[in-house]
PAMITI-426283 format. One record per residue (C-alpha): y, z, x; residue in three letters. Coordinates in steps of 0.001 Angstrom, whole numbers, plus 500000, padded with zeros to 6 digits. Layout:
BEGIN
   north      up    east   aa
       Y       Z       X  ALA
...
This chain:
BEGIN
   north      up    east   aa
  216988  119716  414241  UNK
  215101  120052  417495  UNK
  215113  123394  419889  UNK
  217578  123177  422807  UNK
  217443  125956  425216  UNK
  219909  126468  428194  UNK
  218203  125361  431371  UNK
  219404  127216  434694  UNK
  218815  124343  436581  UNK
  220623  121428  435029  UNK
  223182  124145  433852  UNK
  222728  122600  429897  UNK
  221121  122507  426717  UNK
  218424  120293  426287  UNK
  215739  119430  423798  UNK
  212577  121491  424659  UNK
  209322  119399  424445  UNK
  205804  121763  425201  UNK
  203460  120579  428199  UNK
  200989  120638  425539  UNK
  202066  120510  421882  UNK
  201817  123284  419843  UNK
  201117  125804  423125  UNK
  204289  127415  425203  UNK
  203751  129317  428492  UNK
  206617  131609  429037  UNK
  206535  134365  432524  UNK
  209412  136850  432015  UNK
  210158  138944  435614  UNK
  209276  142344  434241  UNK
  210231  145913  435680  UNK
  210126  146888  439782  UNK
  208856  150738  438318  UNK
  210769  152796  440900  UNK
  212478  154331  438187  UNK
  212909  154842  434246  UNK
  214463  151631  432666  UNK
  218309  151857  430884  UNK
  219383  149859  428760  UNK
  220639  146964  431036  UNK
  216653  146796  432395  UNK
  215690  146278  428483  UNK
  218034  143666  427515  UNK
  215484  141013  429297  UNK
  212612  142202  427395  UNK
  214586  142544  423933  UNK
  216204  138975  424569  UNK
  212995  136851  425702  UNK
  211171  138435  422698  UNK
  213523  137187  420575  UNK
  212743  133735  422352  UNK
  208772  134100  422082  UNK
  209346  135495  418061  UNK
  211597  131871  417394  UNK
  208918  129682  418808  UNK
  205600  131855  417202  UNK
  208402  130925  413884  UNK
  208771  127377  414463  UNK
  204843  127309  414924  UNK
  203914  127292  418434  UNK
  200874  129481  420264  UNK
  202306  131399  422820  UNK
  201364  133125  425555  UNK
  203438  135638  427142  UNK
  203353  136700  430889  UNK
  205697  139809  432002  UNK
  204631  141403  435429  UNK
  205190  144740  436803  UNK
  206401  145026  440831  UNK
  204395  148223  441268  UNK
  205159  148174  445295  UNK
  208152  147278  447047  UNK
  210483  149581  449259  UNK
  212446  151324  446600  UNK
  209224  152913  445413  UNK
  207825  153513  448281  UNK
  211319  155337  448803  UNK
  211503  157096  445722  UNK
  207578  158404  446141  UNK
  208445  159928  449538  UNK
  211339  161255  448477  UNK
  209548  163029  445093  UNK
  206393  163903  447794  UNK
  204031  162263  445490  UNK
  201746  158641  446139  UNK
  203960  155652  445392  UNK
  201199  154621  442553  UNK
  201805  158167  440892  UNK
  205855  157272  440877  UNK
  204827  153422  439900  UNK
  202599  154507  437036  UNK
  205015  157072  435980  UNK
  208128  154778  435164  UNK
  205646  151936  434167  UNK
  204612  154012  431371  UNK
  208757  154543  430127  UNK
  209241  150895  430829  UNK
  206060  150167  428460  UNK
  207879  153160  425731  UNK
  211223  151121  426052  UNK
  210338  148504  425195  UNK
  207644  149452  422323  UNK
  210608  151274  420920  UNK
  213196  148615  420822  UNK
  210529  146669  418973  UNK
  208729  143761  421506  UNK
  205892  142356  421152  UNK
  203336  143555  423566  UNK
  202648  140612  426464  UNK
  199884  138784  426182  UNK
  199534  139391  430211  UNK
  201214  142549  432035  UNK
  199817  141712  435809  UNK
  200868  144072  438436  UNK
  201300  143004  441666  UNK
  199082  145391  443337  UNK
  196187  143735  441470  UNK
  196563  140478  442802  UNK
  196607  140645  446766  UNK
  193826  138097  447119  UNK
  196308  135434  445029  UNK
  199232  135992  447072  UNK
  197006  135467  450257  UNK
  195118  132386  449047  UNK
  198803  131091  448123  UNK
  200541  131938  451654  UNK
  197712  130538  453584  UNK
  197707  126956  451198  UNK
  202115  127376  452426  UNK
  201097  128051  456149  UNK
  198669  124885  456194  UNK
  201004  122474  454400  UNK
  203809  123776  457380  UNK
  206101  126084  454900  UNK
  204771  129194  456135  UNK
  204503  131136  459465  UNK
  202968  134295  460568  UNK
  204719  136554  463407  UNK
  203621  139858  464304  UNK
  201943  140574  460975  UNK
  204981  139251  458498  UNK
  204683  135949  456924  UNK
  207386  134228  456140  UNK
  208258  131074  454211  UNK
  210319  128122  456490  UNK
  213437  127356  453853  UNK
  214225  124425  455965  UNK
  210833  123136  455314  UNK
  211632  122907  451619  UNK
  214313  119984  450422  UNK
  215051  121478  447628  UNK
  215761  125131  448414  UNK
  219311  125686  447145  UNK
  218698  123779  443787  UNK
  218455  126462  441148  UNK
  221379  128870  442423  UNK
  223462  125274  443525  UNK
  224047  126493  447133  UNK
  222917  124601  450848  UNK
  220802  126261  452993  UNK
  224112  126153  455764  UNK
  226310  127913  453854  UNK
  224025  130946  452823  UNK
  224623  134360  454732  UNK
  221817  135105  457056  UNK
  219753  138109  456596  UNK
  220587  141040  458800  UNK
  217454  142623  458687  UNK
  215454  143863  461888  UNK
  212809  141300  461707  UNK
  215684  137891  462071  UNK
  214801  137885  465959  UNK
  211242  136770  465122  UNK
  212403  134210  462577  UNK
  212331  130577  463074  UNK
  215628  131055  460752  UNK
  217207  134301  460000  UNK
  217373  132647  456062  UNK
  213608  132259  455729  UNK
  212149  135354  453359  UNK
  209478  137515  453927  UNK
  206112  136826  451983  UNK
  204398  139500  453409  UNK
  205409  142587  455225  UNK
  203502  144309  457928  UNK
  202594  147719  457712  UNK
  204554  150313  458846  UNK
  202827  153864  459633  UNK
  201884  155947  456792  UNK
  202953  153112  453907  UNK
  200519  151890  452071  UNK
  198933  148415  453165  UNK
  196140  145860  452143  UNK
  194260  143775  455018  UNK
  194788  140413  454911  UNK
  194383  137375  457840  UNK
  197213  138614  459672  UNK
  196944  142116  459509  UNK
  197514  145061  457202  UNK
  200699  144503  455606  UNK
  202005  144636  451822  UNK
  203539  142117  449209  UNK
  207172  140688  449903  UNK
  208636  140888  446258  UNK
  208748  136918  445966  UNK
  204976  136339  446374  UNK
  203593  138209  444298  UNK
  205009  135913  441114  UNK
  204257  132778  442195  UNK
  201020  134156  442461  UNK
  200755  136401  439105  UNK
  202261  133201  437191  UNK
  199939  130288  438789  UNK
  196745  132812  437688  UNK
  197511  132997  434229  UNK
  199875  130185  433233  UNK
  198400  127513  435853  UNK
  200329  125383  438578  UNK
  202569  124015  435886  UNK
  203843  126066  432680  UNK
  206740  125394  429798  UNK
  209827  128272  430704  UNK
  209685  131280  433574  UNK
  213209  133858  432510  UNK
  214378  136815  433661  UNK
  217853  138571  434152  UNK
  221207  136583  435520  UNK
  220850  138513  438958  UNK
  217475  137175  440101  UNK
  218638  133056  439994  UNK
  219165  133971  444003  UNK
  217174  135097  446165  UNK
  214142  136157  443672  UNK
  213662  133163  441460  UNK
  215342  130461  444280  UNK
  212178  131169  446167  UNK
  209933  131351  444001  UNK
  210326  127774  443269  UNK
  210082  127060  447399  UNK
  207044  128852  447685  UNK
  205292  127349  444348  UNK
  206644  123628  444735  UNK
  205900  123604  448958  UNK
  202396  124554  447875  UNK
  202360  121472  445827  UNK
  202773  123357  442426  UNK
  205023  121775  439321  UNK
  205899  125123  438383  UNK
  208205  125693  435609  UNK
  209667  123127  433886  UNK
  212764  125593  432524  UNK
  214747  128157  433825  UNK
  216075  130561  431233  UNK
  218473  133929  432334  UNK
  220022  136501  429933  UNK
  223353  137737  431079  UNK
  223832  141650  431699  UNK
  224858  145082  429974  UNK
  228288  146237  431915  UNK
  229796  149391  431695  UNK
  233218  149718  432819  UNK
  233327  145705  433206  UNK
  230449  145915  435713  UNK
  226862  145502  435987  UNK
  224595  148434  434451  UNK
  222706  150180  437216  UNK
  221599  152899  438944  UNK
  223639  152398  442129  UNK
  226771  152656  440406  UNK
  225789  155947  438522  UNK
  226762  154525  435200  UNK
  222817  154070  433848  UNK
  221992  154976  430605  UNK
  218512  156177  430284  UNK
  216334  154506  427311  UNK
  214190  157711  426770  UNK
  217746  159142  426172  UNK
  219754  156680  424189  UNK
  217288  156458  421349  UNK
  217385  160550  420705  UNK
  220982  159685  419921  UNK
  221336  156228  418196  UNK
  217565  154601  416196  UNK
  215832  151997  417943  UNK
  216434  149732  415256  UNK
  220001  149419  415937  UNK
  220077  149518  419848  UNK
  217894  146779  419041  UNK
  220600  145049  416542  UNK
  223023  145833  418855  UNK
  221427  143914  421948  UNK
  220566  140771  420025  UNK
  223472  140622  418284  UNK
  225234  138814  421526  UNK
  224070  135668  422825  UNK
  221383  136010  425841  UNK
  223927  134176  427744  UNK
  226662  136908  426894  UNK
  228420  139456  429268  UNK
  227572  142778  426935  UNK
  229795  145619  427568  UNK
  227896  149101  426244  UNK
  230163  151979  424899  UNK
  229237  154277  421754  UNK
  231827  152633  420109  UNK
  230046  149196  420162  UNK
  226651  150483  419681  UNK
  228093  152674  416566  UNK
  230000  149172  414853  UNK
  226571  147008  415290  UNK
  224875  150151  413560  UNK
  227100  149670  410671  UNK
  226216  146113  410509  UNK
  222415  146585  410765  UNK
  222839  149261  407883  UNK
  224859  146790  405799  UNK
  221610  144381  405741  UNK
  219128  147094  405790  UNK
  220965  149241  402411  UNK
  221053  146022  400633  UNK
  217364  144997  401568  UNK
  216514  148606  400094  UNK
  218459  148324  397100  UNK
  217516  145167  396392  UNK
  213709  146334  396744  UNK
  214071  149182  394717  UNK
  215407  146987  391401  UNK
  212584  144336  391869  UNK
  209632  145503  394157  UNK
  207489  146882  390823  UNK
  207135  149828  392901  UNK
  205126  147447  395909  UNK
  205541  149641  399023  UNK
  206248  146437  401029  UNK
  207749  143327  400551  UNK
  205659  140216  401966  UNK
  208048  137657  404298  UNK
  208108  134466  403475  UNK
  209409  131997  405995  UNK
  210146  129260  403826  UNK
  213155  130764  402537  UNK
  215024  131240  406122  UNK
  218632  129425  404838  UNK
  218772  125926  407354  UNK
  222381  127299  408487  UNK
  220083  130400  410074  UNK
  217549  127522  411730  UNK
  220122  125446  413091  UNK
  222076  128160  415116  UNK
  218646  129621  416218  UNK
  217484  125883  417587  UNK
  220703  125971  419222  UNK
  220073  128223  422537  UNK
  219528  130534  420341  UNK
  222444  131066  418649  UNK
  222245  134863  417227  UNK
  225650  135165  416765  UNK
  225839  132566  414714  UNK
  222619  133098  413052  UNK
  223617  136749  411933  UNK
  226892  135079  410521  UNK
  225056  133326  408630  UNK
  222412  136787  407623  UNK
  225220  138676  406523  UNK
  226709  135978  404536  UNK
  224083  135813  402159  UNK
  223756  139695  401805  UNK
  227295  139497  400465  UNK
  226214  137439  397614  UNK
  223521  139509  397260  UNK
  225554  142519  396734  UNK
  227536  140431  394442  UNK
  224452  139739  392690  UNK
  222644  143388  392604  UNK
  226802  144397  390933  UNK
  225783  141529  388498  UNK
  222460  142900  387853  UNK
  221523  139050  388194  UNK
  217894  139666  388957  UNK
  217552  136133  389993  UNK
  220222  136501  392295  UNK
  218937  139302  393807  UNK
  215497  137839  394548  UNK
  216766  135096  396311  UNK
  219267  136553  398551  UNK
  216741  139554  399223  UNK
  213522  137063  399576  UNK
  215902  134542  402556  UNK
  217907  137888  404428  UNK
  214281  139357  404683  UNK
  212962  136061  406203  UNK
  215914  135868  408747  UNK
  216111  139313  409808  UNK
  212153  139562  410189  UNK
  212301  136684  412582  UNK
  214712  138515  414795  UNK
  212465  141592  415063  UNK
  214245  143860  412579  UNK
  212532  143613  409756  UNK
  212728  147357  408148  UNK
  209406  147797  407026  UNK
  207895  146470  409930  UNK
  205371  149112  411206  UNK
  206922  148341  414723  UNK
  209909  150293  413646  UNK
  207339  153355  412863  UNK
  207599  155271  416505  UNK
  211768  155390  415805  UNK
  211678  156085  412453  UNK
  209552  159094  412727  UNK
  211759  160616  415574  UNK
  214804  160636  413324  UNK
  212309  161707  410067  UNK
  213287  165461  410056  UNK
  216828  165409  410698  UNK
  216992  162733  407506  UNK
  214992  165215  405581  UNK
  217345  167608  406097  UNK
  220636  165743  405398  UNK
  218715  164057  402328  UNK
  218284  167805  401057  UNK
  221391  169170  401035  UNK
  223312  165439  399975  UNK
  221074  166049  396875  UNK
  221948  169547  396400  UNK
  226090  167972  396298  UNK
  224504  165126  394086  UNK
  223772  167480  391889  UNK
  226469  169459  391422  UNK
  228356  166163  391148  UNK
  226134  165138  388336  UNK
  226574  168623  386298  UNK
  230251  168148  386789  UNK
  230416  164820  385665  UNK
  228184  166030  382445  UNK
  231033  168915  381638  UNK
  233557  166124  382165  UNK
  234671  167805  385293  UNK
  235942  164746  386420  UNK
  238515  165897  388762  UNK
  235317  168206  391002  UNK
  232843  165047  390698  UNK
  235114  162929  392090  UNK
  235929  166131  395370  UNK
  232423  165893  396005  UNK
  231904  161912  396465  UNK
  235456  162206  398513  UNK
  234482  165069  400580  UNK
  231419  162978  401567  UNK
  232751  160180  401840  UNK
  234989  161436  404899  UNK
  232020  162290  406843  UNK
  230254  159054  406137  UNK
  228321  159198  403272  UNK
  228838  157327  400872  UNK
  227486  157800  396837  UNK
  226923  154638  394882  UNK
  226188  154660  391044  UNK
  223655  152532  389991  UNK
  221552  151663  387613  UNK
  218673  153751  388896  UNK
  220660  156758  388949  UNK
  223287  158038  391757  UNK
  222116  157141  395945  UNK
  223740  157465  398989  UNK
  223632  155574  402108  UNK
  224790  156711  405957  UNK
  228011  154463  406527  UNK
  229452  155843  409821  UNK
C-alpha cells in the first residue's frame, strides 16, 4: 500500500512520491519564543515527529527543518515588559521549547535556524521579489504586492476581494492595505539590522521562506505546521517563495489543535497549560500517548480526565511489554526492535494519513492475545505478540526502553521507589498470610490496594503489581 498524506491545498489524500527517491525534505514552523510552550504549542512537534519517525520506518533519509522566530513584536513586548534584552527573553523560552519537546520524546531537527541568523537571506530574497515587481519599499518597510501574485488565496481558498484589510498604521503607505509586511522599519530603541532600505527588522513571513530555501533548496517534499497558520503565515509564504520564482513545497500538511473548554489552547485566553508543569504531574511518556493517540487532523480537547484514560492505555501495552520481557528476555536488559514484525493492519492505517487511531486499534489488539498467551504460559505466543507490539509502539516514539524516555523516567524515579517500598512491605504480609492460610487477610490486602489503583497479579515469577489508575 502506498503513503497518502492529507494535502492542505487540494484538501485530500494523495499518494506521496519524494522529489528524489529515497530523500524527504520536511520544514515544520517551530516556536515564536516569547514565552514557555503548553501543551497546544507541542502538539506540532509531537505530531510531525510522528510523520518524520513513519517515513525514517518505511526507509526514507530525512531531513528535518524546524525554525525558531526569535524576534517579532510579542517578544520584543514581553522583554520590555520583564526589563531584560529581547535575546535574553528569546533564549530563555527557546531553551523550555527545546526541554518540551526532548521530554515528550522528538527527535532532535536536523536544522533549528533562527531567524535572527539569517538577515542576509531574507534581504537577498526581498530584493530578487522587488526586481521581479512583487515587492515595494516605502519609508523603510517592504512589503510584498498580493495583487502581483495570481495565486494568493490558493492554500486558505479565499480571493484577494473578499479578505479584511489590515488596520494597521502603516495601510496609508500601502499600494493595498492587504499586502504584508516583509520587513519592518525600526522604531526607536527596538532592535534593528541595516539592510538597503534602512534599519528595520524581520516581518514574521520572511524569515521562512528564507530559513527553508537555505537548507531545503527552492523546491522541497512537505512544509507543516499548526491549523492556525494556513492564513496569513503559510498563505504568504507561498506568494513570496513562488513570485520569486521558487517551486516551494510540493505538500501542505497542518495538525489540528489542543482546546480547552471547546476552544483553542492559548495564552490569551488564560487557559495554557505549561509543559515544564504538566510533566511534574502526569510522565512524558503518556502526555506523549495521549497526543498521538488522535489523528493530527483531530480537534483534541485536554482535561485530566482524558490525559488520565490514555495513561491507562499506554500502561496496558507497556505492563504487558514488561511482563512479557521478564518470562523470555534471559535476563537481556533490552529487547532489540525488529521492524519486520509490525502486523500489515498497523502499516496500512499508518500509510493512510497517518492513521494512529486506527493503528493503536490495531497495537492493543494484539496485546490482548498476548495477555491471553502470557495466562497460557504459551511461550511462543508470547514472543510473537511481544516481538510485533514492540515493533509498532517503537515506531510511534514510545518504545519503553528507549533511552529517550530516560529524562521522564528519572523525574518520577523516587516517588516509584517509595510506593514500590511500602507495596512490598503489603506484599509481604499478603504472602505470610496466604502461607498461614489466612485467606480471608490476603485477600483485604490485594482489595485494599486494589481501590487505590494497584493492582497485584500472581504469576509465575512470584506476586507483582502494576499502577492501574
Amino acid at each position: 500500500m502506498p503513503l497518502s498524506l492529507y494535502d492542505t491545498v487540494t484538501r485530500a489524500a494523495r499518494e506521496f512520491v519524494p522529489i528524489v527517491p529515497g530523500k524527504v525534505g520536511i520544514y515544520l514552523c517551530g516556536a515564536t519564543v516569547q514565552a514557555p510552550p503548553h501543551v497546544g504549542h507541542i502538539r506540532s512537534g509531537v505530531s510531525f515527529d510522528v510523520l518524520r519517525r513513519w517515513l525514517i520506518a518505511r526507509g526514507y533519509d530525512v531531513t528535518f527543518v524546524r525554525n525558531v522566530t526569535d524576534i517579532d513584536d510579542k517578544i520584543i513586548h514581553n522583554a520590555g515588559h520583564d526589563d531584560v534584552p529581547y535575546w535574553n527573553l528569546a533564549m530563555r523560552n527557546e531553551r523550555a521549547f527545546s526541554r518540551a519537546y526532548e521530554v515528550l520524546g522528538c527527535i532532535p531537527p536536523t536544522y533549528e535556524p533562527r531567524a535572527t541568523g539569517h538577515i542576509p537571506e531574507m534581504i537577498a530574497l526581498m530584493e530578487r521579489l522587488i526586481e521581479r515587481n512583487h515587492g515595494y519599499a516605502a519609508k523603510g518597510d517592504v512589503y510584498f504586492d498580493v495583487r502581483s501574485f495570481d495565486g494568493y488565496g490558493s492554500l486558505s481558498g479565499q480571493r484577494i476581494d473578499d479578505m479584511l484589510a489590515s488596520p494597521d498604521s502603516a495601510a496609508q503607505q500601502k499600494r493595498d492595505p492587504r499586502d504584508f509586511a516583509m520587513w519592518k522599519a525600526a522604531k526607536p530603541g527596538e532592535p534593528a539590522w541595516q539592510t538597503p532600505w534602512g534599519p528595520g527588522r524581520p516581518g514574521w513571513h520572511v524569515e521562512c521562506s528564507a530559513m527553508a530555501g537555505k537548507y531545503l533548496g527552492e523546491q522541497f517534499d512537505i512544509h507543516g505546521g499548526g491549523l492556525d497558520l494556513i492564513f496569513p503565515h503559510h498563505e504568504n509564504e507561498i506568494a513570496q517563495s513562488k513570485a520569486a520564482g521558487w517551486a516551494f513545497a510540493n505538500l501542505w500538511m497542518h495538525n489540528a489543535w489542543v482546546t480547552t473548554s471547546g476552544e483553542k489552547m492559548s495564552k490569551s485566553l488564560g487557559n495554557s497549560l505549561l509543559v515544564d508543569e504538566v510533566v511534574k504531574r502526569i510522565a512524558p511518556v503518556e502526555l506523549r500517548y495521549y497526543l498521538v493517540s488522535a489523528h493530527y487532523r483531530s480537534m483534541l480537547e485536554y482535561s485530566d480526565t482524558s490525559v488520565a484514560e490514555a495513561g491507562q492505555g499506554y500502561r496496558r501495552i507497556e505492563g504487558f511489554l514488561r511482563r512479557s520481557w521478564e518470562m523470555i528476555g534471559d535476563g537481556r536488559a533490552v529487547p532489540e526492535v525488529d521492524p519486520a514484525l509490525r502486523l500489515q493492519g498497523f502499516d496500512d492505517a499508518m500509510d493512510s494519513d497517518l492513521a494512529v487511531p486506527q493503528a493503536l486499534a490495531v497495537l492493543h489488539e494484539e496485546v490482548r492475545r498476548g495477555n491471553a498467551a502470557l495466562t497460557a504460559q504459551s511461550i511462543t505466543g508470547v514472543e510473537g505478540a511481544f516481538g510485533a507490539t514492540l515493533a509498532m509502539i517503537d515506531v510511534l516514539g514510545l518504545n519503553p526502553w528507549d533511552p529517550l524516555w530516560a529524562t521522564g523516567e528519572k523525574a518520577g524515579t523516587q516517588a516509584t521507589e517509595v510506593i514500590d517500598a511500602l507495596v512490598q512491605v503489603l506484599m509481604g504480609q499478603r504472602q505470610e498470610a496466604r502461607a498461614r492460610k489466612d485467606f480471608a487477610a490476603a485477600d483485604a490486602i490485594r482489595d485494599g490496594l486494589d481501590q487505590i489503583g494497584i493492582r497485584i497479579e500472581d504469576t509465575a515469577q512470584g506476586a507483582r503489581w502494576t499502577l492501574e489508575k
